[in-house]
C-alpha positions as CSV (number, residue, x, y, z in Angstrom):
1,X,-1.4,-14.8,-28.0
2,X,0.2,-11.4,-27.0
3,X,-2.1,-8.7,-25.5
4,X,-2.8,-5.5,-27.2
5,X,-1.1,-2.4,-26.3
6,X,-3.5,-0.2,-23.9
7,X,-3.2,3.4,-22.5
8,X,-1.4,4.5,-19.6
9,X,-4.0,4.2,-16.4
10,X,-2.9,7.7,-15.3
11,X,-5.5,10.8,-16.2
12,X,-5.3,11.7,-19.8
13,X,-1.8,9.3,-20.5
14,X,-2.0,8.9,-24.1
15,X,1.4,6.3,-23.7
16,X,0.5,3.0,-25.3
17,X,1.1,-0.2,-22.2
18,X,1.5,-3.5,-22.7
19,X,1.0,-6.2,-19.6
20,X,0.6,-4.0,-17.2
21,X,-1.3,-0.4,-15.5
22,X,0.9,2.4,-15.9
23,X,3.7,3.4,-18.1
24,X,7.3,3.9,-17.0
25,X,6.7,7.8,-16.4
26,X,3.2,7.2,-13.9
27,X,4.8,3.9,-12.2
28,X,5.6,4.8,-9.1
29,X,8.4,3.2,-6.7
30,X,8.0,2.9,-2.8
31,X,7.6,0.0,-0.9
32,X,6.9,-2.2,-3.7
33,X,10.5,-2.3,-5.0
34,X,11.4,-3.8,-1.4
35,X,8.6,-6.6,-1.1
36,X,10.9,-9.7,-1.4
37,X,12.2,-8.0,2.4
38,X,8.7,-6.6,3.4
39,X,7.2,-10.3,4.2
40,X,10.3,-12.0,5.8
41,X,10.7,-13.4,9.2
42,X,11.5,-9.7,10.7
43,X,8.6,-8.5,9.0
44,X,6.4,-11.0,10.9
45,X,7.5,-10.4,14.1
46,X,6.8,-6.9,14.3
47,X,3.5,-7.5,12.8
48,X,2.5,-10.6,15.4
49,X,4.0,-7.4,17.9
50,X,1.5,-4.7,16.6
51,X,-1.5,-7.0,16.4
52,X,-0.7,-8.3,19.9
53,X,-1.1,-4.7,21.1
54,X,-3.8,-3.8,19.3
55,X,-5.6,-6.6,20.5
56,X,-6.6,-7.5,16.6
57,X,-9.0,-4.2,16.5
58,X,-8.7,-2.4,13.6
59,X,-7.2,1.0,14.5
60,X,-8.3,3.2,11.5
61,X,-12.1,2.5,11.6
62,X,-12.6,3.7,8.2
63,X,-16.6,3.9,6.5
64,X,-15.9,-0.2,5.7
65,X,-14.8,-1.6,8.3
66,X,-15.2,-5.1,9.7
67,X,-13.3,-4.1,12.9
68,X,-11.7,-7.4,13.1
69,X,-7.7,-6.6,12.1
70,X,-6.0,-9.2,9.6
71,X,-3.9,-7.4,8.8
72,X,-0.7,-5.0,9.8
73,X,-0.1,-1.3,8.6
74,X,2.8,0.9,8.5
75,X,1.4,4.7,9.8
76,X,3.8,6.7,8.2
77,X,5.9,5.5,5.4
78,X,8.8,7.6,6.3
79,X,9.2,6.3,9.8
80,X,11.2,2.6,10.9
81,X,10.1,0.1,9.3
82,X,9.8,-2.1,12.2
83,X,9.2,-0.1,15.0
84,X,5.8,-1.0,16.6
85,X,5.0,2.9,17.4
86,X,4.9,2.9,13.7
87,X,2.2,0.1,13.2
88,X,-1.4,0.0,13.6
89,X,-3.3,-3.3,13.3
90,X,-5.9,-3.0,10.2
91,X,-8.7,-5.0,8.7
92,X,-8.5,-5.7,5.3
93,X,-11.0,-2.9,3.9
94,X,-9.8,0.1,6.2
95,X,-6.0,-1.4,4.7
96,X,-6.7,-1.3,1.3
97,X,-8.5,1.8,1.5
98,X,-6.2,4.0,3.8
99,X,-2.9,2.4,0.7
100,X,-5.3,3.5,-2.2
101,X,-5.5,6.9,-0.8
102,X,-1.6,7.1,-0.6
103,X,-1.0,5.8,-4.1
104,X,-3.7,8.7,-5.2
105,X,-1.9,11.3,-3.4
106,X,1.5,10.0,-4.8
107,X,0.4,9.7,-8.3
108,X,-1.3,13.2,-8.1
109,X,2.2,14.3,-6.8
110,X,4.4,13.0,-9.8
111,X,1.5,15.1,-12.0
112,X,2.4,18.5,-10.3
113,X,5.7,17.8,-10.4
């Protein structure tokens, strides 16, 4: 059975969605378009590299976290990809918190624009 239409997940979106969040005006594109790359064997290596030398302590030590890093994060989502200066190792809270924070601030930037 096909699911009912919903509204948009962005503040006040009145657009009708079906099978997913957001509609095509609040989806937003970053790394996500690129995923099939993000996980493969490059991608490992410079995360075994940046949890190496972070000696698998989280580095953002946000109000959640378990201070044990699972996890790899890029700093700045400008910078290289795969340069280690632009990785910090991350538990999986302090991850997920510090990447819902960007997609906020992303989302709020489509609004004013």
């Amino acid at each position: 059975m096909p699911r009912a239409p919903k509204h948009c997940g962005f503040l006040n979106c009145e657009t009708r969605v079906t099978g997913r969040t957001y509609c095509d005006e609040h989806t937003t594109y970053g790394w996500s378009n690129e995923r099939k790359a993000h996980y493969g064997s490059e991608h490992q290596a410079w995360r075994k590299q940046v949890m190496a030398r972070d000696k698998g302590i989280c580095q953002i030590r946000g109000p959640r976290c378990t201070h044990r890093a699972t996890e790899a994060d890029h700093i700045d989502r400008q910078g290289e990809r795969y340069d280690i200066a632009n990785g910090q190792a991350a538990c999986h809270n302090c991850h997920a918190d510090k990447t819902a924070k960007e997609s906020a601030e992303s989302k709020r930037d489509l609004k004013e624009k």
